[in-house]
N, C-alpha and C positions, 0 to 999 in steps of 0.2 A: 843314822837316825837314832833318836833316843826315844824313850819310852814315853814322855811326856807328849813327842809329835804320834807316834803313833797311836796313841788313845785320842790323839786329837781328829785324827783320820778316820780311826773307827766310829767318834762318835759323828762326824759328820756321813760314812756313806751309812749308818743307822739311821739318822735323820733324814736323808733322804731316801732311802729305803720306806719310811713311814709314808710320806705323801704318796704313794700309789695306793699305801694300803683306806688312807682316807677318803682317796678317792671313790674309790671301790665301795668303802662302808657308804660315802654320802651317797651313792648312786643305788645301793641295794636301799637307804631308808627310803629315798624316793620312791623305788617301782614299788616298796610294800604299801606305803600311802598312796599310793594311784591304785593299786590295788584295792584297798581299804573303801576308798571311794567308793569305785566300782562296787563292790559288793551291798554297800549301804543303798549303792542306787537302784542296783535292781533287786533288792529287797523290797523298796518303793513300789517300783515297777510291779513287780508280782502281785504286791498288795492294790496297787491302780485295777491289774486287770482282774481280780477277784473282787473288786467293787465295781467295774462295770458288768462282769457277768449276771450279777445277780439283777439287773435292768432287761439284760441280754436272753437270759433263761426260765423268765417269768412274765408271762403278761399280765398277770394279776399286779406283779410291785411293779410293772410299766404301765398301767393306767393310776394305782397308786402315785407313783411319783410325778408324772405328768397333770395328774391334780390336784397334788403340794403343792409344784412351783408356784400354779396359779394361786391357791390361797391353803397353808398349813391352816389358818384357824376352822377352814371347811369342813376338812378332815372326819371323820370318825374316829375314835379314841384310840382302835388299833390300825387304820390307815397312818395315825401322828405317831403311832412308836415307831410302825413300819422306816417311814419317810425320812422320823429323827435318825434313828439307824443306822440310816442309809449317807444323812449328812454328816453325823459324826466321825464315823469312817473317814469320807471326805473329805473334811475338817482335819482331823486327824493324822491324815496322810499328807495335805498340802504341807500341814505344819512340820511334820519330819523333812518335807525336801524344804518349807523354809528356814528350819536348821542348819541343814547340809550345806543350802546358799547361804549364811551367816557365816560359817565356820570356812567357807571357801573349798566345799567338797562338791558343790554344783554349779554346773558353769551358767553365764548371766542369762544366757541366751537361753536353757533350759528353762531356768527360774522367768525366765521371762512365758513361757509357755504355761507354769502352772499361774502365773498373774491373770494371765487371759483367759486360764478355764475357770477360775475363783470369778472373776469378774462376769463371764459370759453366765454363770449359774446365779450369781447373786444380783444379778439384775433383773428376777422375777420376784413378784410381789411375794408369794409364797416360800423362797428361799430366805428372805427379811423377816421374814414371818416369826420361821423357824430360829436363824441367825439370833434375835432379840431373847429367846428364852433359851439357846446356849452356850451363848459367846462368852461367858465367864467360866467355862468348863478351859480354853484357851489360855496359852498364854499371853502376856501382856501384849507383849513387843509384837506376835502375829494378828493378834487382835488385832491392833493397831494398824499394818498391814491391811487385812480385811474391810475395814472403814474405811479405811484410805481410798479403797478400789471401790466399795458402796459410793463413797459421795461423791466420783466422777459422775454419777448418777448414767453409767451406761443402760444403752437401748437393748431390751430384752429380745434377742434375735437368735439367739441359739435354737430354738424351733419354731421359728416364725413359720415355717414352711409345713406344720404340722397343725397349723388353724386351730391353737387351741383353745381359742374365743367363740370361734364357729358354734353354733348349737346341732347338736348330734344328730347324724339322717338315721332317717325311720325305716 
């Protein structure tokens, strides 16, 4: 063997020496992006249930928001910051997981879950109400999204079961 074969040999089991190490790197960028995700989501998450405690921990911003939905412009001045608040948040948060669903960090079937809770909320006259004076604080493209699911024009049934039409016993 001469010298020109054997550098020919070296450089081939070097080159195949490398394909495992590629392997290996493509499979560590992977689990740090599923990683990555993961943490983005329940960052979400965290912030979901620190916006519903505050429903959860107060009957005062529970009769508050229970007569937003029906009519924001009803409101009292500091029931409407209350209530905005309380949707901005909401807003706010949907629009980060509909980032993460853009970006292909949420899976459909999730994002399909926050569709249904934007939708089940914005099908009270009082969440429209609200929506109209701050859907330009939003981005475009979620905007857009958000109307989208308004002009299905869904039936307000998320607390139907809560008679909030009923007039108050005495």
């Amino acid at each position: 063997m001469n010298w020109e074969m054997l550098s020919a040999i070296g450089q081939l089991v070097a080159a195949v020496g490398v394909i495992p190490s590629l392997i290996y790197l493509a499979i560590q960028i992977r689990e740090q992006n599923k990683e990555r995700r993961r943490a983005g989501i329940n960052v979400l998450t965290a912030q979901w249930g620190d916006l519903v405690k505050s429903a959860q921990e107060s009957a005062d911003f529970s009769a508050v928001f229970l007569d937003g939905i029906c009519s924001f412009h009803n409101l009292d001045p500091v029931a409407k910051l209350r209530f905005s608040a309380f949707f901005t948040r909401f807003t706010r948060n949907c629009e980060g997981m509909f980032l993460y669903y853009r970006d292909g960090a949420l899976d459909k079937a999730l994002w399909g879950e926050v569709e249904r809770t934007i939708s089940d909320y914005f099908a009270y006259p009082g969440v429209k109400e609200w929506w109209s004076t701050r859907k330009h604080w939003l981005t475009d493209k979620f905007r857009a999204v958000v109307e989208a699911l308004i002009a299905k024009n869904p039936e307000a049934t998320l607390y139907a079961a809560y008679k909030l039409d009923a007039p108050p016993k005495d």
